[in-house]
N, C-alpha and C positions, 0 to 999 in steps of 0.2 A: 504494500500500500504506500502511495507515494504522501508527502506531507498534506496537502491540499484536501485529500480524502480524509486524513486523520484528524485535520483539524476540523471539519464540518461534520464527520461523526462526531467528536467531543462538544462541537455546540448541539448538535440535536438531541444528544443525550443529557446534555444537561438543561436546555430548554423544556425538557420532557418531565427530567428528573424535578424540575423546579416547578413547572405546573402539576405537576400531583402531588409535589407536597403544597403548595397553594392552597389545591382543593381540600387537602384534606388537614391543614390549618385551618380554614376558615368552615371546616364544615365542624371539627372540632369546638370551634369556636361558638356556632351558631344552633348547636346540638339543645344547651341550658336554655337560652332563652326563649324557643322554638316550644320548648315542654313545657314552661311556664305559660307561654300567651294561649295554650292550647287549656288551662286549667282556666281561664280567665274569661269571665261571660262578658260581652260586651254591652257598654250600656249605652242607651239612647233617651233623650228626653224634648218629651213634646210638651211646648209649650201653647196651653190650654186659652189661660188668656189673650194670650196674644191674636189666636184664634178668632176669639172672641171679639177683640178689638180692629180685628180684620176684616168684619163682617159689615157690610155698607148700614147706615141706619134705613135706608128705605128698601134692603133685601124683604122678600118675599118669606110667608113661611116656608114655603119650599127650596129656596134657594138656602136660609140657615139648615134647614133639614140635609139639603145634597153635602153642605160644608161638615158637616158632623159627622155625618157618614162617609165622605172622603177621611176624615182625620182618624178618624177609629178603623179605617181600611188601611190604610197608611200602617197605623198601628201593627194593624193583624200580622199585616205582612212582613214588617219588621221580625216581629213575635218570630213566625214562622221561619225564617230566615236565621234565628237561634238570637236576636238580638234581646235584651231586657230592657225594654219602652216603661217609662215612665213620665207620671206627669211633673209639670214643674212644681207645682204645685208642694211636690214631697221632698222637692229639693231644696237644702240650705247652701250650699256653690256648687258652679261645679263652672270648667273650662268652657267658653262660649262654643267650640267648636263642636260640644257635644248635643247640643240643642239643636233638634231640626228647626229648621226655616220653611214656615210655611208664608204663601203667597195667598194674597189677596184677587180676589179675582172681580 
């Protein structure tokens, strides 16, 4: 084997050698925290008033009626999605990014 060959086997093999320890450094790595977010329900919170406050004052009964039942559909499917929906209502803080945004229609 002349030089040229030796030297570009010795990079592939250690480009090789050095991507599977990579992976399996950071799979190491990512093993703990993986098990933990997997223990970990996630939460959601609807904010009920707000709801409330979103609703036109010359909405129809029917149209507060479709918005409540949008909002508790909303809900379910959270639920079912494995998330735990709650109202603000039961909240004393929490991150604003955890509060759905509902929209005024």
């Amino acid at each position: 084997m002349d030089v040229k060959s030796q030297w570009l086997s010795g990079v592939l093999i250690a480009a090789s050698l050095g991507t599977v320890g990579g992976w399996f450094a950071a799979h190491q790595q990512l093993q703990q925290p993986i098990a933990r977010l997997n223990l970990v329900t996630p939460v959601l919170v609807l904010d009920r008033a707000r709801l409330i406050q979103s609703i036109p004052p010359n909405a129809t009964q029917e149209q507060m009626t479709k918005m409540v039942d949008d909002w508790q559909g909303q809900a379910k499917k959270l639920s079912d999605a494995g998330y735990l929906v709650i109202d603000s209502t039961a909240v004393v803080a929490a991150p604003i990014d955890l509060y759905i945004q509902t929209h005024g229609r």
